[in-house]
N, C-alpha and C positions, 0 to 999 in steps of 0.2 A: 188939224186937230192933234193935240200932242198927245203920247202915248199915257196912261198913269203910272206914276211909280210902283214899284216890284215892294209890295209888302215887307219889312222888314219883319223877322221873327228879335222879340224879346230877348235882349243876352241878361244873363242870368250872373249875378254878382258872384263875384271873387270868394274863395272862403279858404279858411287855415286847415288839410287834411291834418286825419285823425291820424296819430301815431299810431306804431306796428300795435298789435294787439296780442300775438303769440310772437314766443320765441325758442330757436331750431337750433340745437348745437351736433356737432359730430366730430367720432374718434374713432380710429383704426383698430379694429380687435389684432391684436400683436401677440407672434408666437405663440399660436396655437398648437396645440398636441394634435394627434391623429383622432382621438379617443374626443378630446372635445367639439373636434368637426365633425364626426359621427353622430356627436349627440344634438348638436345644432341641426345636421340636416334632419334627423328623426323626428323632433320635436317641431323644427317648420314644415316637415313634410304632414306629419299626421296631425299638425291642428289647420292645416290649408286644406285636408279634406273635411276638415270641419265646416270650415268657413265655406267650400262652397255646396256643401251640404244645406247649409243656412239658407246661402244666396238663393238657393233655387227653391227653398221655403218659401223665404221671402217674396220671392217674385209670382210662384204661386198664388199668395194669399193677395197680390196686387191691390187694390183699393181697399178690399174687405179687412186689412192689418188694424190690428187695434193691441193695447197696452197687456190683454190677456192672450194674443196670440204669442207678442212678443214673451212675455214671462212662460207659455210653453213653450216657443223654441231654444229658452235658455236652460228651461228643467231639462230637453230632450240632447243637452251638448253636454251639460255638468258631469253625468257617469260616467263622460267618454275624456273628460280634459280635468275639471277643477269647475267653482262659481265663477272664481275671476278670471280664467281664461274664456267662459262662457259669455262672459259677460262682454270682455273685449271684441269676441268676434261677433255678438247680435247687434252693439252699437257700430261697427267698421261696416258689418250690413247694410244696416239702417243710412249711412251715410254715403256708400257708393248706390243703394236704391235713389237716395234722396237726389243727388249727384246726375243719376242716369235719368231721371224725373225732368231736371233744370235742361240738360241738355234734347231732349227731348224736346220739349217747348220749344227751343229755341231753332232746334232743324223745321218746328212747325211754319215758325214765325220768317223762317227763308224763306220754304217754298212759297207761302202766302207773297213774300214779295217780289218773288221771283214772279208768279202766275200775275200775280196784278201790271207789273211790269209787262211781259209779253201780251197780255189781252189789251192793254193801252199801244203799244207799237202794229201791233195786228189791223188795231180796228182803224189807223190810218193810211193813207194812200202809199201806195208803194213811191221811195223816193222824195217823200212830203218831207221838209226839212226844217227839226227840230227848234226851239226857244231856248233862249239860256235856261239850265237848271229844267228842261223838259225835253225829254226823248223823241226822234221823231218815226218816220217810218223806214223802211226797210229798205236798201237800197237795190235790191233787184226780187223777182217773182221766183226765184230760185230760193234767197235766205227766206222770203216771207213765208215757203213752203217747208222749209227746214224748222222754223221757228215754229210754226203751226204743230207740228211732230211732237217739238221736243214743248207745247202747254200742254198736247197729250196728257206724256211720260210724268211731266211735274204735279199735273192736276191727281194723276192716277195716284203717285208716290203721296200725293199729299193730302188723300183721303183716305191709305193705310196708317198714314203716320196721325191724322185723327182718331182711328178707328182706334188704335192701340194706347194711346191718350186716353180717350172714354172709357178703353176697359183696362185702363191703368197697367199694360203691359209694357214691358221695357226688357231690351236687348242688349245684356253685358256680359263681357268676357273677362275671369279673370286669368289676370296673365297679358292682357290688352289683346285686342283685334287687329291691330296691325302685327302683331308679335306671331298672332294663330294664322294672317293672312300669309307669313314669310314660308311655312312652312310648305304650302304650294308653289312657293317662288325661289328655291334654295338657292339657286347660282344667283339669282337677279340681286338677294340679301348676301351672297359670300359668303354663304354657312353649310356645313353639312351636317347631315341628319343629327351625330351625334352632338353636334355643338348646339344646334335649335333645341334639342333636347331636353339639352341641359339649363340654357334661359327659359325656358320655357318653365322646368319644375322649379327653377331658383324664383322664378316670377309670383309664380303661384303660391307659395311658402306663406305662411303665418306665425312670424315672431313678433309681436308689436303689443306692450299693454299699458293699460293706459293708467295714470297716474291716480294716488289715491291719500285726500288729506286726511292729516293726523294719523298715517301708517309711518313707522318707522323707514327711513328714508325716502318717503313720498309716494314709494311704490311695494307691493306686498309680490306681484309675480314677478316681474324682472326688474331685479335691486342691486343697483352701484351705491356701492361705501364709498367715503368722501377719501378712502387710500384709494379709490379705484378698482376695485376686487367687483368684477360682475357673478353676479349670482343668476339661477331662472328655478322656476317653481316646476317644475316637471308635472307633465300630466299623467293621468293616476292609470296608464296602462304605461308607460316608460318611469313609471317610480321605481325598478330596481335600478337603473341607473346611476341613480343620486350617488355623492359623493361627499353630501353631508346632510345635518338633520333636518327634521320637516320635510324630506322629501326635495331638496335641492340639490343641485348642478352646480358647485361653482368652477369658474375657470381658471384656467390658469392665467392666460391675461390682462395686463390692466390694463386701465383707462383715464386717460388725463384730460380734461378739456381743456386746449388753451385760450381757447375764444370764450368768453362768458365764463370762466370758470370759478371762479367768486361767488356770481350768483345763483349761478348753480349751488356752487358747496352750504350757502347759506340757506338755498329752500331745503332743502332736503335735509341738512340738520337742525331746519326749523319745522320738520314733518312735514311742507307740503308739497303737493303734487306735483310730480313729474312723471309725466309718459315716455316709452322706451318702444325705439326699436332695433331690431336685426337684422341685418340683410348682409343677401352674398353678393358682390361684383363680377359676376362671369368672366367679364374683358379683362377685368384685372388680376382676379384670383384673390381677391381679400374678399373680411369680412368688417364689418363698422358697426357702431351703437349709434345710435341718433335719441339724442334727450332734448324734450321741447317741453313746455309748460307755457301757459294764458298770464297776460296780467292785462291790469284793468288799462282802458283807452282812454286817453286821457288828452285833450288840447291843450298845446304845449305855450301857443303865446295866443292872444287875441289879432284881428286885424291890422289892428294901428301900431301896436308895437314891430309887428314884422315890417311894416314900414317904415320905421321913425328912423333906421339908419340906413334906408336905402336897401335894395334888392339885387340876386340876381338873374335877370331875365332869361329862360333856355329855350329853345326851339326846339321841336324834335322832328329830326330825317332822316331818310330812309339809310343814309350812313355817316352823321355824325351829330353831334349838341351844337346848337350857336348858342353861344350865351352873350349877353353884354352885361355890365356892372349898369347901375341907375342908382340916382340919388334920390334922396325922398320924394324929391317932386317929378318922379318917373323918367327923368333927363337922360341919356350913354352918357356914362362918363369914362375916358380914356379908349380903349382899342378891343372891338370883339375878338371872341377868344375862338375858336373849333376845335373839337373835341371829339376826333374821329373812331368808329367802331366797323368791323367789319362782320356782317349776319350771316356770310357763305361759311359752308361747312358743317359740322355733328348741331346739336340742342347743346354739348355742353361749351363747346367751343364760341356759340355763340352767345350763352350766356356768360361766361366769361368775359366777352370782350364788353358787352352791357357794363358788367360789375364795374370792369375797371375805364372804364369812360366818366363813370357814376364817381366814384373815385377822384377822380380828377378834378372835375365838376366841383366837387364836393371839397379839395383841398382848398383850392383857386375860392374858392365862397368865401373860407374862413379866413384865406390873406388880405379879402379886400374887407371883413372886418362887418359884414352884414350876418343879418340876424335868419333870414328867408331866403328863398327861391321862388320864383311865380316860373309857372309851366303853365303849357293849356291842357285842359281836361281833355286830352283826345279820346276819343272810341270809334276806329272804322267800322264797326258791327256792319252798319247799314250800306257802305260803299262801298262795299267787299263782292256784291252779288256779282255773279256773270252776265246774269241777263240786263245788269242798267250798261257797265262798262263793255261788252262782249269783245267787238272790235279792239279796245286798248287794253289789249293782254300788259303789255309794257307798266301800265298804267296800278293796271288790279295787283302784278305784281309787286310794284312800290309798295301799295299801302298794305297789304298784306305782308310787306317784309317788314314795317314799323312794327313792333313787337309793344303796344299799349299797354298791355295788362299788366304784363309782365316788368317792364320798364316802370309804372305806378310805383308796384309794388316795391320793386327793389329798392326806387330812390326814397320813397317815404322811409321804409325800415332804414337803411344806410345814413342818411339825414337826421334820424331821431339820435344815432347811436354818437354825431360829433355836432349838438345840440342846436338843432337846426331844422327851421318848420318850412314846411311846403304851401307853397300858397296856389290854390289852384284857380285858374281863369279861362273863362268861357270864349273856346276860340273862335267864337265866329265873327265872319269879317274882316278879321287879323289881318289876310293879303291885302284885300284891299284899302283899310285901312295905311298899312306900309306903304300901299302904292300911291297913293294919296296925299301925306304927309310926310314920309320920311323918305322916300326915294332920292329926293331932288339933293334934299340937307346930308344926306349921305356923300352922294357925289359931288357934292360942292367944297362941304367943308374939312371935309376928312377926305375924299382925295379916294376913296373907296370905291372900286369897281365891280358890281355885284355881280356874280355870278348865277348859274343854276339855271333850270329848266324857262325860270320867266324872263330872259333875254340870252340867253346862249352864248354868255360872255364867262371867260374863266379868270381871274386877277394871277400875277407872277405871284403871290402869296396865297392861295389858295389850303394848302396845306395846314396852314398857319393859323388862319383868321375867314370869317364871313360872317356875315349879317344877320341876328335872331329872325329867320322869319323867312317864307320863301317870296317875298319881296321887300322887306322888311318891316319886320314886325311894330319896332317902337317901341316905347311903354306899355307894359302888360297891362288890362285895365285896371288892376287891383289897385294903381293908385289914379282909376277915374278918366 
């Protein structure tokens, strides 16, 4: 009697992601006076006890918050700052609650898979061995007793993290929690007291407002003229400060954006809004403006147009793009490209090397003269747990080094900006699909010898070139 076939789940059709929808520029505050950094830390120092003044309102009134709480904790900030810097700081509230809400959920929605995970390996025989895509049991009476421990710890953790859910309570730091964690750990972070100190209150600071249409240069508290001249509204217990009328600060430094600068200079001598912020760099010892403003999201071609002149296909791994070029009828045409990045090291350094892989990508697109890019929709969310992967540390590490969201994000925004749509496609089945079909035409006719984890073969060009796919991928569905 033959086995029946393994259910296939539904893939879900290709579609054109939505272009960026906000945009983030930033410039160096340069040559500063003593007098102007004085007035900087003053002004983020005492509206950051505003702000977390607020927070811990906010977090108080937990599910009971409503429209009239809010307009009292803005009456009870205005005598202490101005309307508009009240205002900035009750909606930045409102959005790191909103924020600490989503993450919340989703610590819930671990544990849930974590505990269901262990009660299914639990409840079978020690040594009983697993099904493809099905976990089995535990390979000695020693882990099944460890494992037993730690549905304890998870069940226990994950009927506080309900508990605080129902009564809408939520645990935020500002300044971050790893930042508050370093300070019990100073040698293990390389800092001493004085230097945690001081990221610490730089962290904590409040210069940021938010953009306001048909105000004279988009912004009424913190306002750059299109020469570059920053101004700030000073709050009404630092108004002798001012250095000019209304109760303003201006600086001595300008500011030039060179990225987006155009379109910046036009919203804002067209009145509309842009939001501002401030901030200090500790490591570096500068200070920077960051101006960003919304525009509407808009789908930039349809389906068939991003095919009609062929695509190009990327893979993503855990350290580089495979892309191949394809012609309309989803065919390789000429020689895979790779597009190596390396993730070890700081947040910034590994964003960077993202940026400029994307970059690459992103050139190479334009010389072979296509309109798109198809990727797969990845999201490890759910194969990230410990408790499915435990044993293949090796494993969880990988896919926890693909940085998804973030990679999304960057290539969509970077793609809009040199007119170029993202085509996203449902990767399920992908390897095997590659294994299936394109393995053999690979190695046959191109002369290509695959590499990576699914045969343990490395090519003398490796550096150079490899296969969309971690066996090869093919034609992305998007052309079917």
């Amino acid at each position: 009697m033959t086995e029946p076939k393994k259910k296939l789940r539904t893939i879900d059709a290709p579609f054109v992601a939505l272009g960026p929808s906000g945009v983030a520029i930033r410039d160096r505050l340069k040559h500063l006076t003593p007098e102007d950094v004085k007035v900087l830390r003053l002004v983020g120092e005492h509206l950051g006890h505003l702000a977390s003044r607020d927070l811990r309102a906010r977090c108080q009134d937990a599910g009971d918050h409503c429209t009239d709480r809010w307009a009292a904790r803005k009456r009870d900030l205005t005598g202490a700052s101005s309307s508009r810097w009240a205002g900035a700081i009750t909606k930045a509230t409102h959005d790191q609650w909103a924020l600490s809400r989503r993450c919340q959920l989703a610590h819930i929605q671990g544990l849930e898979a974590g505990v269901r995970m262990l009660m299914h390996r639990l409840s079978l025989p020690v040594g009983d061995r697993g099904t493809k895509g099905v976990a089995g049991g535990y390979r000695s009476k020693g882990e099944w007793f460890h494992k037993s421990r730690r549905l304890a710890i998870l069940e226990q953790r994950l009927d506080v993290a309900r508990a605080d859910w129902e009564a809408g309570v939520v645990h935020v730091v500002r300044g971050g929690r790893k930042l508050l964690g370093n300070r019990h750990h100073l040698e293990a972070a390389q800092l001493s007291e004085a230097q945690w100190r001081e990221r610490w209150q730089a962290q904590r600071w409040f210069l940021q407002a938010d953009g306001e249409s048909g105000k004279r240069f988009g912004n009424e508290t913190i306002r750059v003229t299109p020469d570059g001249e920053v101004s700030i509204k000073l709050p009404a217990p630092l108004a002798n400060l001012a250095n000019s009328k209304h109760g303003r600060y201006v600086l001595v430094s300008r500011v030039a954006f060179a990225h987006r600068g155009q379109e910046w200079a036009d919203r804002i001598e067209g009145g509309r809004a842009v939001a501002y912020r401030i901030h200090y760099d500790v490591e570096r010892g500068r200070w920077y403006v960051t101006a960003s403003w919304q525009r509407p999201v808009v789908q930039t071609i349809p389906l068939e147009s991003a095919r009609a002149k062929g695509m190009i296909g990327v893979d993503t791994n855990a350290d580089h793009f495979a892309a191949y070029r394809l012609d309309p009828h989803g065919n390789p045409v000429g020689d895979p490209h790779r597009f190596s990045y390396d993730l070890s090291g700081s947040a910034g350094h590994r964003d960077a090397q993202i940026r400029h892989a994307i970059t690459r990508v992103l050139h190479w697109a334009k010389r072979c003269g296509v309109a798109a890019i198809g990727i797969e929709d990845l999201d490890f969310t759910a194969e990230k747990t410990r408790e499915k992967h435990g044993r293949k540390k090796r494993f969880r590490q990988l896919i926890s080094g693909i940085p998804t969201g973030k990679l999304k994000a960057r290539l969509v925004s970077m793609a809009a900006e040199m007119d170029l749509s993202i085509v996203a496609v449902d990767p399920a089945y992908t390897s095997m699909w590659g294994d299936q079909h394109w393995r053999k035409p690979m190695r046959t006719l191109r002369g290509i010898v695959l590499h990576g984890p699914w045969t343990g073969a490395t090519p003398d060009n490796a550096d150079t070139r490899s296969p969309p796919g971690r066996a090869s991928s093919g034609p992305p569905r998007a052309f079917g």
